[in-house]
C-alpha positions in Angstrom: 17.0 10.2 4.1 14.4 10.0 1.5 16.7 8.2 -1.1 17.3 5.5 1.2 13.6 4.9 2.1 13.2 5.3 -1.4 16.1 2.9 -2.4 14.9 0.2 0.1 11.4 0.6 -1.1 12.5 -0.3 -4.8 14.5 -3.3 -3.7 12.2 -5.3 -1.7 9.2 -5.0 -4.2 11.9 -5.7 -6.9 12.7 -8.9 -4.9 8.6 -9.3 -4.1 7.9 -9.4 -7.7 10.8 -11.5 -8.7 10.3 -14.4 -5.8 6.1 -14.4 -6.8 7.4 -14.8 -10.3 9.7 -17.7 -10.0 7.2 -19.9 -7.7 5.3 -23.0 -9.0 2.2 -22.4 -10.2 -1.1 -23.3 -9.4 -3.0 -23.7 -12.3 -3.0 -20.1 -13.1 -1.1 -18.8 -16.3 1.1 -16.7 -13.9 4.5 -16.9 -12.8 7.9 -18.2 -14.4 8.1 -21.2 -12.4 7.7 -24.7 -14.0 4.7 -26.9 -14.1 4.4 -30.6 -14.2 0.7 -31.7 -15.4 -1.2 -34.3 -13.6 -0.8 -37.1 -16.0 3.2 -37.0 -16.1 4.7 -39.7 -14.0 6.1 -38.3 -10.8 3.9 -35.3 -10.4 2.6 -35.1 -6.8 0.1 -32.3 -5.3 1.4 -29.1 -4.2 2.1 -28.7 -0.6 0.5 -25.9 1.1 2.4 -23.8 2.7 5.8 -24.6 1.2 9.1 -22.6 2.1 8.6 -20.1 -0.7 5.0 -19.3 0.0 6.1 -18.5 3.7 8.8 -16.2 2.0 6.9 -14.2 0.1 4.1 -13.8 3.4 7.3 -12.5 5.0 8.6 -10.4 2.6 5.1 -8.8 1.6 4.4 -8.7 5.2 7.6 -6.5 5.5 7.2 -4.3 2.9 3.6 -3.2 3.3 5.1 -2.7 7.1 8.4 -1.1 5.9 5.7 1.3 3.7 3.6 2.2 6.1 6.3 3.1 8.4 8.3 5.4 6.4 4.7 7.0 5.4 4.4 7.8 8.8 8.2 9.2 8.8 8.0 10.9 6.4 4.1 13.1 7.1 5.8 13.2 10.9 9.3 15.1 9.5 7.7 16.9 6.0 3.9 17.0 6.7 2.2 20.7 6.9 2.7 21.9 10.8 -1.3 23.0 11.6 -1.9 24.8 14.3 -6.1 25.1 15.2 -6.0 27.4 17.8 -4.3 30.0 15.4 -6.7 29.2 12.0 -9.7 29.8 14.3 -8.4 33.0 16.0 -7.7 34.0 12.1 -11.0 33.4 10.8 -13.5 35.9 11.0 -17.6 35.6 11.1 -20.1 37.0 9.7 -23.1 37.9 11.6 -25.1 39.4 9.1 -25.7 36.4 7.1 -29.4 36.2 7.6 -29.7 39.0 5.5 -27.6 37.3 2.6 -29.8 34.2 2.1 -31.3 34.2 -0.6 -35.3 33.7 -0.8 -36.8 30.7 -2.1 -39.2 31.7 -4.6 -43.0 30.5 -4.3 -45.2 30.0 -7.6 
């Protein structure tokens, strides 16, 4: 069960990074798309909100959702079983601490 969530995991950030990589880019030095400057004939302005921008909303939408999810799976099935009631019928008090303190001294 774990090596699947695992496995899944491993893909879809692989395919996150790789579709972030290949877009256009914007002016930043990222990315291994290609980039036409603004003097070259036939160079347009980018279009917001492009197919591959919508893409990659979906697909990091997804995975932060598909990794949140199988967090929860996984503290529901493996996380530490507490029980309250028990630890605070275990844990005993001390009704002599008074007498512990120590004093502040004055000068």
């Amino acid at each position: 069960m774990i090596n699947i969530i695992l496995t899944v995991s491993a893909i879809v950030g692989i395919i996150l990074v790789l579709i972030i990589l290949f877009q256009k880019t914007e002016g930043g030095s990222l990315g291994l798309g290609t980039q036409s400057s603004i003097g070259s004939p036939g160079a347009s302005a980018p279009k917001k909100g492009n197919n591959m921008v919508k893409i990659t909303y979906i697909i990091a939408f997804g995975f932060l959702f598909w990794c949140l999810a199988s967090a929860a799976l996984m503290n529901r099935n493996f996380g530490p079983n507490i029980n309250l009631e028990e630890i605070s019928n275990e844990i005993e008090v001390d009704d002599n601490l008074t007498d512990k303190i120590p004093e502040v001294p004055l000068k």
